[in-house]
LOTI-890813 format. One record per residue (C-alpha): residue number from 1; residue in one letter; x negated, y negated, z negated. Coordinates in steps of 0.1 Angstrom, whole numbers, plus 5000, padded with zeros to 4 digits. Example, Ala and Ser with C-alpha at 12.3 -4.5 7.8 and 13.67 -1.06 7.14 Angstrom:
% residues 2
{bavex 1; 'a'; {4877; 5045; 4922}},
{bavex 2; 's'; {4863; 5011; 4929}},
END
This chain:
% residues 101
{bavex 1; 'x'; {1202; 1406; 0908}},
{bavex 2; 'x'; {1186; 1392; 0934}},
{bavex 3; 'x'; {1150; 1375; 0922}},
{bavex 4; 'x'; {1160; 1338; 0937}},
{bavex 5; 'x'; {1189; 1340; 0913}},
{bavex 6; 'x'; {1163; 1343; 0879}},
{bavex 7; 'x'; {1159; 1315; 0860}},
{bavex 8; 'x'; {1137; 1336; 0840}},
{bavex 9; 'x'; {1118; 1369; 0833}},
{bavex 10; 'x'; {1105; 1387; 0803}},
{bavex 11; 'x'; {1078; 1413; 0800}},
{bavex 12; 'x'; {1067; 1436; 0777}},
{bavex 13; 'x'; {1028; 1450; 0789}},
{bavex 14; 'x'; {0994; 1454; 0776}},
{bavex 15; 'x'; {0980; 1449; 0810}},
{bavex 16; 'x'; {0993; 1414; 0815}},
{bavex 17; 'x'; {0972; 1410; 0850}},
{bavex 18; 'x'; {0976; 1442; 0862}},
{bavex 19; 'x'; {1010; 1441; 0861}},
{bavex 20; 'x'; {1016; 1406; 0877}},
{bavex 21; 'x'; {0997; 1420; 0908}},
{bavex 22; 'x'; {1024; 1450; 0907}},
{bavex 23; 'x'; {1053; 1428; 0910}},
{bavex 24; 'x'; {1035; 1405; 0931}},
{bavex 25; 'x'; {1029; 1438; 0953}},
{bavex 26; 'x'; {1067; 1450; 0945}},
{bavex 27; 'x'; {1087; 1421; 0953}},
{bavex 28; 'x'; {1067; 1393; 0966}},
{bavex 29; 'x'; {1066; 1372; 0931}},
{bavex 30; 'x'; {1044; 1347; 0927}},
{bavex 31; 'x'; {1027; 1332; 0896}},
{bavex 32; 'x'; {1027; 1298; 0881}},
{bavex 33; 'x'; {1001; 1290; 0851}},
{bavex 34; 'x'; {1013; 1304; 0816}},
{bavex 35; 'x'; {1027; 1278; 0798}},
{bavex 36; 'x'; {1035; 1282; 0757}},
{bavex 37; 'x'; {1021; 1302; 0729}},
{bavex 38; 'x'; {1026; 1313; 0700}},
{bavex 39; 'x'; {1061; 1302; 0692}},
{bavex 40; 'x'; {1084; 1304; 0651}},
{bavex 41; 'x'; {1113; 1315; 0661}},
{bavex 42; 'x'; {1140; 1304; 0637}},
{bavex 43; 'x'; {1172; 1320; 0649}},
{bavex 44; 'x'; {1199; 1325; 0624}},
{bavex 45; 'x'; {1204; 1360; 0620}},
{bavex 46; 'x'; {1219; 1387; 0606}},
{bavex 47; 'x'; {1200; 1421; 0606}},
{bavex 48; 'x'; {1232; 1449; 0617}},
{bavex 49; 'x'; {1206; 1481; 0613}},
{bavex 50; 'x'; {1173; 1493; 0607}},
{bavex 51; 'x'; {1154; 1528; 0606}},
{bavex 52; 'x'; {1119; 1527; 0588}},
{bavex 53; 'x'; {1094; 1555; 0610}},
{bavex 54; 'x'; {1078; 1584; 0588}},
{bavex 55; 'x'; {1049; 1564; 0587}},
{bavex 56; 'x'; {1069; 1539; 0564}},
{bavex 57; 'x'; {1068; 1511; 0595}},
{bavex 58; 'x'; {1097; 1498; 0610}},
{bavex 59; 'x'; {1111; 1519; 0635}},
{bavex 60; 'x'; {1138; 1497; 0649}},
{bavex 61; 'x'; {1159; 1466; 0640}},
{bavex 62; 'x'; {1189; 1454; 0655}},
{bavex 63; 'x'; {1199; 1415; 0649}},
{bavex 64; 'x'; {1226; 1394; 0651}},
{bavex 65; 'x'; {1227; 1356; 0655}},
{bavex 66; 'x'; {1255; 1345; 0631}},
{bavex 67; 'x'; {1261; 1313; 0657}},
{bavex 68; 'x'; {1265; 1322; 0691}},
{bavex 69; 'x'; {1265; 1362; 0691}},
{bavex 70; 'x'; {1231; 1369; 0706}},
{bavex 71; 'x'; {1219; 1403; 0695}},
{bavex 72; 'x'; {1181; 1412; 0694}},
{bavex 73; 'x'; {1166; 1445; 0690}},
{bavex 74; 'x'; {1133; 1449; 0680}},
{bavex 75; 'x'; {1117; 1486; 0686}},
{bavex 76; 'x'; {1082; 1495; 0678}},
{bavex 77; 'x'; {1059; 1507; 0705}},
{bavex 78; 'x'; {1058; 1545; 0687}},
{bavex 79; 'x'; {1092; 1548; 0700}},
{bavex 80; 'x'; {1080; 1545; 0732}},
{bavex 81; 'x'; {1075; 1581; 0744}},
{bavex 82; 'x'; {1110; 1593; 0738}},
{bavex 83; 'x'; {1126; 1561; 0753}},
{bavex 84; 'x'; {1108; 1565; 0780}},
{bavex 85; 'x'; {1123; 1600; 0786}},
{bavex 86; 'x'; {1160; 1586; 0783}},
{bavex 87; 'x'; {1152; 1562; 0811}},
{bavex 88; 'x'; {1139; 1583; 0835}},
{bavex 89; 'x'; {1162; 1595; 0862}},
{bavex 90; 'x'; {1165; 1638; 0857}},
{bavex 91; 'x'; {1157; 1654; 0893}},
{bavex 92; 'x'; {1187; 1665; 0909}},
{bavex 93; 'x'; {1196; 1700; 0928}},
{bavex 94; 'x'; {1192; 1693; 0960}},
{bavex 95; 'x'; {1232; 1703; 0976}},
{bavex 96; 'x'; {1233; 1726; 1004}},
{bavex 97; 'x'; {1259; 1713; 1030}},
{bavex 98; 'x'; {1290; 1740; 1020}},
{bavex 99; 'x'; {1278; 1717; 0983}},
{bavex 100; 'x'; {1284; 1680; 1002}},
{bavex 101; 'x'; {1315; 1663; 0998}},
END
């Protein structure tokens, strides 16, 4: 997706600043002032699964909105190591050429 075609951007960070100047750096974004707040969300749901940690917190929670389908999953920050692990591209082999196709 190319960035003039988002109408909007979420982002998940502890380093709110830091992290605009990255994209800023990335792709050229630029900033307008933060707008909002706190906001009650009051989506009609309908909670589809949830694992409780070993620490007796929630893990994870998946949602369901019971009027237009949205789903919403909610994963606590502890799960954060091991995600990060499943996102990360594994190094590659590199191919000799008798290996290229």
């Amino acid at each position: 997706m190319k960035a003039e075609d988002l109408f909007h951007l979420g982002i998940v960070t502890d380093k709110p600043e830091a992290t605009r100047m990255e994209l800023r750096a990335l792709f050229g974004y630029e900033w307008g002032d933060e707008i909002g707040g706190p906001i009650a969300v009051a989506v009609p749901v309908v909670t589809e699964a949830t694992r409780v940690g070993s620490d007796g917190q929630p893990f994870f929670t998946f949602h369901r909105s019971t009027t237009t389908g949205l789903r919403i999953e909610l994963v606590s920050r502890v799960a954060q190591p091991g995600l990060q692990r499943c996102w990360s591209r594994p190094e590659r082999p590199s191919r000799g050429p008798a290996e290229a196709h």
